[in-house]
C-alpha positions as CSV (number, residue, x, y, z in Angstrom):
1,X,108.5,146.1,170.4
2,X,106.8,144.7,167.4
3,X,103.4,144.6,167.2
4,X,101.2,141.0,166.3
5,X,100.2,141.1,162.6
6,X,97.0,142.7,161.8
7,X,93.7,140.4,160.3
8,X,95.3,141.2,156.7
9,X,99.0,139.7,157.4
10,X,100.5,143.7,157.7
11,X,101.9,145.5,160.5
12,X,99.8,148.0,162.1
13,X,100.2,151.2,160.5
14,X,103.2,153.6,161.7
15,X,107.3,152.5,162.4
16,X,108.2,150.4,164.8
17,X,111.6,150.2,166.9
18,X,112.9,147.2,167.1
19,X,116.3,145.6,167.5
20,X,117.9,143.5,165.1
21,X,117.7,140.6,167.5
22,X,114.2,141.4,167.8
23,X,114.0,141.4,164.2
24,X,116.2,138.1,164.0
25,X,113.8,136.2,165.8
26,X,109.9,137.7,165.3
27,X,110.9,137.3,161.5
28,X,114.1,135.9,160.7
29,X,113.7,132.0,162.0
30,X,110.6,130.4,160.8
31,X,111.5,128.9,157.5
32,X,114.9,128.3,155.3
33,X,113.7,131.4,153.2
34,X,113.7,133.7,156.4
35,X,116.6,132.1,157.3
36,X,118.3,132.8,154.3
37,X,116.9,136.6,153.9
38,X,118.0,137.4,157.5
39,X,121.6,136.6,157.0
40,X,121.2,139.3,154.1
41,X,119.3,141.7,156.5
42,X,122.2,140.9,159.0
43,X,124.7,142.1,156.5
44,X,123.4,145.0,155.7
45,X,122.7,146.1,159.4
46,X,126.4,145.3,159.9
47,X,127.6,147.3,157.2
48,X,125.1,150.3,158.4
49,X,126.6,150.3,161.9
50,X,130.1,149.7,160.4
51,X,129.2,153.4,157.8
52,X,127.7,155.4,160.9
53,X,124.5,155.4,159.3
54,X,121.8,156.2,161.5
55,X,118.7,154.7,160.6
56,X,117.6,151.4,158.9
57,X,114.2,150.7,158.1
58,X,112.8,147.0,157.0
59,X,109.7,146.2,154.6
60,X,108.9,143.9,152.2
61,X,106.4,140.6,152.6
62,X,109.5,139.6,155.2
63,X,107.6,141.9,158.0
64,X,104.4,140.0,157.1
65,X,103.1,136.9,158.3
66,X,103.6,135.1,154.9
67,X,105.4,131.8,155.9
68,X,107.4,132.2,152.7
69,X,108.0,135.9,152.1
70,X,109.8,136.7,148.6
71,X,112.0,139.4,149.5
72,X,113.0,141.8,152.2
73,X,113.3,145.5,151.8
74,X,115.7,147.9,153.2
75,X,116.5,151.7,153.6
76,X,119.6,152.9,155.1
77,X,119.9,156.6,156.2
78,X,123.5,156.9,155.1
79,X,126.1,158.7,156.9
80,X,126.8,162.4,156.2
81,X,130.2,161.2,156.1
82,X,129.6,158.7,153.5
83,X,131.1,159.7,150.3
84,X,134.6,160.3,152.4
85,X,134.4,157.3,153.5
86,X,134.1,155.8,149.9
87,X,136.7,158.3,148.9
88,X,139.7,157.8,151.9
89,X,138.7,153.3,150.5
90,X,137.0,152.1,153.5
91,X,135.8,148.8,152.9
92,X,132.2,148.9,154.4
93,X,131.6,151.9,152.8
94,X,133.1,150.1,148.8
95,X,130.9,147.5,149.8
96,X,127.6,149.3,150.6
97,X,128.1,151.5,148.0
98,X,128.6,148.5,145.3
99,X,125.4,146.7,146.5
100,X,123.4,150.5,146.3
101,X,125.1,151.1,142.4
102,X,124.5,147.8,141.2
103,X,121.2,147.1,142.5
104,X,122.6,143.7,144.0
105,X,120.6,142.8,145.8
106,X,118.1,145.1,144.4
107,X,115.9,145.0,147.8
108,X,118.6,148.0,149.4
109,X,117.8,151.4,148.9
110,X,119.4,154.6,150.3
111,X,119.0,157.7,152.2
112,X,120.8,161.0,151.8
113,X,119.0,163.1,154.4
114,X,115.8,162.8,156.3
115,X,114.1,164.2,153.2
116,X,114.7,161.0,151.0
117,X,114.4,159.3,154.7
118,X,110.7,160.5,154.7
119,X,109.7,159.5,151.3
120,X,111.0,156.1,151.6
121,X,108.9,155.4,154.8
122,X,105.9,157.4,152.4
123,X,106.6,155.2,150.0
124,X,107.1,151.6,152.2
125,X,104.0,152.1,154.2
126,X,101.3,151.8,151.3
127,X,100.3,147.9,150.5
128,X,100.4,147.0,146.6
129,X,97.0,146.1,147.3
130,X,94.2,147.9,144.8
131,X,92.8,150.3,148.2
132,X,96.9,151.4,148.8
133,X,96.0,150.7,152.5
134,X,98.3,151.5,155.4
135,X,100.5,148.9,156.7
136,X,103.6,148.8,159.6
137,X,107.0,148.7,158.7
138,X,109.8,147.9,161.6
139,X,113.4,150.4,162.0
140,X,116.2,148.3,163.3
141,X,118.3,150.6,166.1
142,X,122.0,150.8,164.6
C-alpha cells in the first residue's frame, strides 16, 4: 500500500510495494499530464514483465503530490537473461534496450544486478532539495 504524502509533497522515506494498478490510480489519473506519463509508466512495466525483469522501481515528482508533475522516473532490474534475449531478436527486449541506449525517454534507467539495484534506490531516495532530505519512492510488482 502507498502511504499519504508527507507535509513536504514526498513519500515517507523507504520503498513501497505497490501494484501497477495501485500505481495507476493513486498517481496516474488526476490530470492529462499523469494521464499521459502513466501510459509511459504502463509501457515500460509491460515491457519489464514481457523481459523477466524482476524489479521496477518509480520516482520522479510523479510519486509526489504536485498536480502537474514534470516527469516520471524509472529503474528496471533487468533480467539476467537479457542480453540473450537481445541477441536470439526478441522484440520486448530490442525495444527496451533502444529506449535504455538512446535515452528516449531519458526518465528509464537500468539495473544489472542488485548492486546497481541498490545505488539507484541510494540515489532516487534523496530530494534535490538544498538539506538532500529523505523521501519514498514506490516498486511496482512485475
Amino acid at each position: 500500500m502507498i502511504p499519504d504524502f508527507r507535509d513536504d509533497g514526498y513519500l515517507p522515506q523507504g520503498v513501497h510495494i505497490a501494484t501497477e494498478a495501485e500505481v495507476t490510480f493513486r498517481f496516474g489519473t488526476s490530470s492529462p499530464r499523469r494521464r499521459r506519463l502513466v501510459l509511459r509508466l504502463r509501457r515500460w512495466v509491460e515491457l519489464s514483465r514481457l523481459t523477466g525483469a524482476s524489479r521496477f522501481l518509480v520516482d520522479g515528482s510523479f510519486v509526489t503530490s504536485k498536480k502537474e508533475p514534470n516527469d516520471i522516473d524509472a529503474v528496471v532490474l533487468l533480467a539476467d537473461d537479457f542480453e540473450q534475449q537481445i541477441s536470439r531478436g526478441l522484440e520486448p527486449a530490442l525495444e527496451l534496450e533502444q529506449m535504455l541506449l538512446s535515452r528516449r525517454p531519458e526518465e528509464i534507467f537500468a539495473a544489472e544486478d542488485s548492486r546497481d539495484w541498490d545505488d539507484w534506490v541510494e540515489f532516487f531516495s534523496r530530494t534535490r532539495e538544498v538539506d538532500g532530505r529523505r523521501k519514498g519512492l514506490v516498486e511496482v510488482q512485475l
